[in-house]
C-alpha positions, 0 to 999 in steps of 0.5 A: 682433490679439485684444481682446475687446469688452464693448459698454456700453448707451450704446454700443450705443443711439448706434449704434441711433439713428444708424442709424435716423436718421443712416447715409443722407443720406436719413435725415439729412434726414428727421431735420433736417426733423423737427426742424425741423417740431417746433420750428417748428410752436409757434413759429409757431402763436404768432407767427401767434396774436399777429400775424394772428389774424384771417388764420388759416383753419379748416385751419390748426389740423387742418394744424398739429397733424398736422405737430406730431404728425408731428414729435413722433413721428418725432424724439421718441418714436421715438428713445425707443423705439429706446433702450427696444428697445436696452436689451433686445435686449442683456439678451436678447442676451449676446452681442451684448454680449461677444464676443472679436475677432481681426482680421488680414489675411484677416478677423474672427473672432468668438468668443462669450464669453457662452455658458458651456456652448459657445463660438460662433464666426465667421469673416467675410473682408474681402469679406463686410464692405461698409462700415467706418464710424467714428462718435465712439468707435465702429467700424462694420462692416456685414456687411449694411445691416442687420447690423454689428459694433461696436467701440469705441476703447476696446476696441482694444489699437493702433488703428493697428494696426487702422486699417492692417489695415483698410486694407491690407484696402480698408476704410479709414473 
């Protein structure tokens, strides 16, 4: 099976951000109560403010503006520099942005499109894939827990048909 995959920004900063904040259990949760710990300092900072202004002790407010930043931080700003970062790797990156794809039984192999001058491959056996993963619209395969490959649904001729290498392969997502 051959396609080629032209990766659009949106694709590619999903991704990013789910493997910052959602490809562990641990991140999840971390993620979750960031969210949680956002959302809820205001609230109660003001129910407390209405409720019991007098109950409130001067460590609160150094406590409760921490946490605020905290969460601030690790759920809002973060993701916004994420997005930032994915932006640019791929306009620095052609070819993590194109490349063409052949897929069979024994592996992968990638061939860099972008470079006009030489063509870039690489051939990658099943064994070197760790993890295929599928989010939404996207496959994920981890060569590493770091490095992954992303293709897109949209990009693949027959999906059955790459669902049943993979699996024939014993990296069904």
């Amino acid at each position: 099976m051959e396609f080629t995959v032209d990766l659009q920004p949106e694709e590619y900063r999903q991704v990013m951000l789910w493997h910052q904040f959602a490809s562990t259990t641990g991140r999840r949760i971390n993620d979750i109560i960031g969210w949680g710990v956002l959302m809820l300092t205001p609230l109660t900072i003001v129910l407390l403010l209405l409720l019991a202004p007098d109950a409130l002790s001067i460590w609160f407010w150094p406590v409760a503006i921490v946490a605020f930043i905290y969460a601030s931080y690790s759920t809002l700003l973060l993701r916004y520099q994420i997005r930032n970062q994915a932006e640019s790797i791929l306009a620095q990156h052609p070819a993590l942005q194109r490349a063409h794809y052949q897929v069979h039984e024994k592996g992968i192999k990638l061939v860099d499109t972008a470079m006009e001058e030489e063509e870039k491959k690489l051939f990658l056996p099943w064994k070197e894939i760790e993890q295929v993963r599928k989010i939404g619209d996207l496959y994920l395969l981890f060569v590493s827990a770091e490095m992954l490959l992303i293709i897109p649904k949209r990009a693949l001729p027959d999906e059955n048909q790459f669902r049943t290498i993979l699996q024939s392969a014993g990296k069904i997502p």
